[in-house]
N, C-alpha and C positions, 0 to 999 in steps of 0.2 A: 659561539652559536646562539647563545640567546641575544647580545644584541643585536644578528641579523634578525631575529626570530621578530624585532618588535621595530624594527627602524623604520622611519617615516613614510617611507615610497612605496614599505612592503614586499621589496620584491624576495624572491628564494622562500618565501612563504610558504606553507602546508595551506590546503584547503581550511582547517580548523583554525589555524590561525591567523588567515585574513577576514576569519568570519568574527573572532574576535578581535580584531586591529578593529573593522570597522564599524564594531560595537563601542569600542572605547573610543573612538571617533565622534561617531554618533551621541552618546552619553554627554560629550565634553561639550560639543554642539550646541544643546538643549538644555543642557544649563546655563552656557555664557560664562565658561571656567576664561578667566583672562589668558593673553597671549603669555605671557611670563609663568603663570602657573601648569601649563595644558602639560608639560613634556613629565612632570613630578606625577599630577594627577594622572594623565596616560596609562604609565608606568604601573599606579596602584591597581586602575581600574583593569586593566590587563591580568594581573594576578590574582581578580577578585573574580573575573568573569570565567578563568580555566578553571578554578575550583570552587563554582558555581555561587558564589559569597554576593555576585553583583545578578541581578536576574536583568540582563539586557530584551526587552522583547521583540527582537529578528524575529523570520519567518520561520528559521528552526530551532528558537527557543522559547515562540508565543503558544498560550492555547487557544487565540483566537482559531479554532478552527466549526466553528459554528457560524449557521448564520446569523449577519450583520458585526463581521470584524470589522475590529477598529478603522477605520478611515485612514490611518497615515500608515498603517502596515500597507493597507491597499496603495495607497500612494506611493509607497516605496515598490511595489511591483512593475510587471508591466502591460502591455495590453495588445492584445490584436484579436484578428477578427478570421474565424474559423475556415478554412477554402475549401475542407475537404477530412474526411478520416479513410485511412488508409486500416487495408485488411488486417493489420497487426495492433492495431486498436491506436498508434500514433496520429495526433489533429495537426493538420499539415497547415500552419495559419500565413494569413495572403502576405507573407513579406518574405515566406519558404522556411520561417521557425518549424521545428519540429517539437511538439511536446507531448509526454504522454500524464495525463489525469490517475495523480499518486492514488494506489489503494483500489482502483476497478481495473475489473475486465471489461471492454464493451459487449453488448451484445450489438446482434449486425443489423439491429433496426434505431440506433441510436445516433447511426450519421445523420441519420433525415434531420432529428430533431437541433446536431450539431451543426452544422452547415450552415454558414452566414451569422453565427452568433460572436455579438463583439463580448471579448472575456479579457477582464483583469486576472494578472496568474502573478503568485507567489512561488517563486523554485525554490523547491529544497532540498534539491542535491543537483551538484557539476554536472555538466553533461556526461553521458556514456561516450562510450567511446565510437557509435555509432550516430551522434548531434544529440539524441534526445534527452532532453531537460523534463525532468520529473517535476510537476505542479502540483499545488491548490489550485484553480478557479471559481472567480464569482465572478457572474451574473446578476447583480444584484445580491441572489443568496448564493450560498456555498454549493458552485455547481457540480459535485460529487453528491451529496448528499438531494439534489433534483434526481437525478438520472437513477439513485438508486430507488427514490421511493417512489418513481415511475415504474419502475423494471426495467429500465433500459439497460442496467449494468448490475454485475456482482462484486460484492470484495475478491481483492482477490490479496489476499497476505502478504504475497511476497511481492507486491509492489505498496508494503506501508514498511518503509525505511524508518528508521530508530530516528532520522534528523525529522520526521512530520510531529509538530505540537502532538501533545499528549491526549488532547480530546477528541482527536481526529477518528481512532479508532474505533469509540464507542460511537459517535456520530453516527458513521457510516453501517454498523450493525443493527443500530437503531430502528435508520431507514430502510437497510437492507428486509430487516423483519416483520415492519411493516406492508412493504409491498408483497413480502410471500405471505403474509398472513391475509391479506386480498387477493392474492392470486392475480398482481400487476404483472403487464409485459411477459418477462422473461420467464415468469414463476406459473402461469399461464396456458402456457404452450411447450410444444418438445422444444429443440434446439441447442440450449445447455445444459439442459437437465434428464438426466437417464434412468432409469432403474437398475440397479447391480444384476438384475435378475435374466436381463437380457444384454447378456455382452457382445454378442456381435453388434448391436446398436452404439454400446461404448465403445467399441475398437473403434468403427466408425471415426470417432473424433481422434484416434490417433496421430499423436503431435500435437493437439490443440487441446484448450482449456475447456475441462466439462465440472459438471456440478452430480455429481452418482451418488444415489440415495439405496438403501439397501439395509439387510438383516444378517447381521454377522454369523455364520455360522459355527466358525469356530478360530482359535487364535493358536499361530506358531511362532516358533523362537530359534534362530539362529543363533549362532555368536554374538552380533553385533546388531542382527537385522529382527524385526518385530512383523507379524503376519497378521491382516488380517482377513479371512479366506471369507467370501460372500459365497462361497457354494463347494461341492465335497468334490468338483471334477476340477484341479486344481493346474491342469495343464490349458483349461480354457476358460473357463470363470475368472471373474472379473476381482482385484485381491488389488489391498492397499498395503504397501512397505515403508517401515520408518523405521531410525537409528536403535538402538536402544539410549541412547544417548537422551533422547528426549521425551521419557518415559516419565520421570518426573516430573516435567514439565506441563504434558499432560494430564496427570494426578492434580497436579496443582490447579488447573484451571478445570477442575469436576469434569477431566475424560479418563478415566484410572480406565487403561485396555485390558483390567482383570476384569473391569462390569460390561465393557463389549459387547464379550460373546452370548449373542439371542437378542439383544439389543441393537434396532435399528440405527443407521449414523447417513451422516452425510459428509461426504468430502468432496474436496475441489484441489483442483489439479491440471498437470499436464498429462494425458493421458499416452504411455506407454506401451508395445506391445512384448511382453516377456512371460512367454506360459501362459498368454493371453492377456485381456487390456491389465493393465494394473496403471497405480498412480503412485509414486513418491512422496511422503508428506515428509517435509522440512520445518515446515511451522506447527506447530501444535492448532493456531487458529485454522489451520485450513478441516478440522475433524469438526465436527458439532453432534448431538442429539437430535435424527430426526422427529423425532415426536413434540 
């Protein structure tokens, strides 16, 4: 198994490991290791780059994710020019690429500003199984981190994948905090943004990704499941649920759901309807302190 795992054509490959073949590829490249030595050094550079000893900087092992990355990262990307964004926030581009922009939601005033922009894109994950190829884009500058500190978009958690560079995250919270701290776009105006306090406006987004800010009233505990109730009518108020499983992880990043309760929060989500709106939170980044 392992000498198919590394043999020259690639093929029978795992996604991970042709993303280090053509690391050590690339490495060998750029140095100008001789023809007679390339298959020895391969080999090494292979073993150094699965147990991270070789730091290759691909699109899912750079931190350029600020703007003004490197130049030959962008060069190794590709490029097209935007035809349209479709209601589930996918940028449908004029050659019939489908990509969607790693880490936001859009908001539905951000085709305008989409539409006819030519974008170099970094994928950093295989397609879904539906075509769409998760990106970076630039524009010049890093066009996730535009659109946030417009308002045009939100984080949205669970589209920032473990393979996005490392600085990508804070990037985009950065921005994102900036524009709510102006009151840009999206942070502005209703639309994705709701109050807990009135749930029939959050059911409202039922199915779709809202942003619900609100005063915890109090917290419950199931077996497995964690509550947190934004109001004491508990069959129609508006109530976020997460594992216990990620309770710690919460703690860890200053949201311990012991200080919750009476303390404002803000969460994002797909909004559900069960005993009224509720939202599932899988990521701990999807909770924050509204205040």
């Amino acid at each position: 198994m392992a000498s198919r795992r590394i043999n020259r054509a690639g093929t029978g490959l795992s996604g991970h490991s042709r993303v280090l073949t053509a690391g050590a590829d690339r490495i060998l490249a750029e140095t100008g290791f001789r023809r007679g030595l390339c298959a020895a050094v391969r080999s090494v550079l292979l073993q150094g780059l699965a147990t991270g000893l070789v730091l290759w900087p691909g699109p899912a092992h750079s931190a350029a994710c600020l703007p003004g990355a490197p130049e030959r990262e962008l060069d190794r990307g590709q490029a097209g020019s935007v035809e349209r964004v479709r209601a589930d926030g996918a940028l449908v581009l004029d050659d019939g690429r489908l990509v969607m922009l790693a880490g936001l939601y859009l908001d539905s005033t951000a085709a305008q500003s989409l539409t006819g922009r030519q974008l170099r894109l970094l994928p950093v994950e295989e397609p879904d199984r539906w075509g769409h190829v998760l990106v970076l884009a630039f524009d010049g500058d890093l066009l996730q981190a535009q659109l946030l500190a417009d308002g045009l978009a939100a984080v949205w958690p669970l589209r920032v994948p473990a393979s996005l560079p490392p600085g990508c995250a804070a990037e985009f919270a950065r921005a994102e905090a900036a524009a709510r701290a102006e009151g840009k776009g999206l942070w502005g105006r209703p639309g994705l943004r709701f109050e807990a306090s009135d749930p029939q406006a959050v059911l409202a987004r039922n199915g779709r990704f809202a942003i619900v800010e609100g005063r915890v009233e109090s917290l419950g505990k199931a077996r497995d499941t964690r509550y947190l109730n934004f109001g004491g009518r508990w069959a129609t108020d508006f109530t976020v649920t997460f594992s216990s499983s990620i309770e710690g992880q919460l703690a860890a990043k200053g949201m311990d759901p012991a200080r919750m309760e009476g303390a404002r929060v803000r969460v994002r989500g797909v909004v559900l309807e069960k005993d009224g709106p509720h939202i599932e939170v899988a990521d701990p980044a999807q909770i924050q302190w509204a205040n």
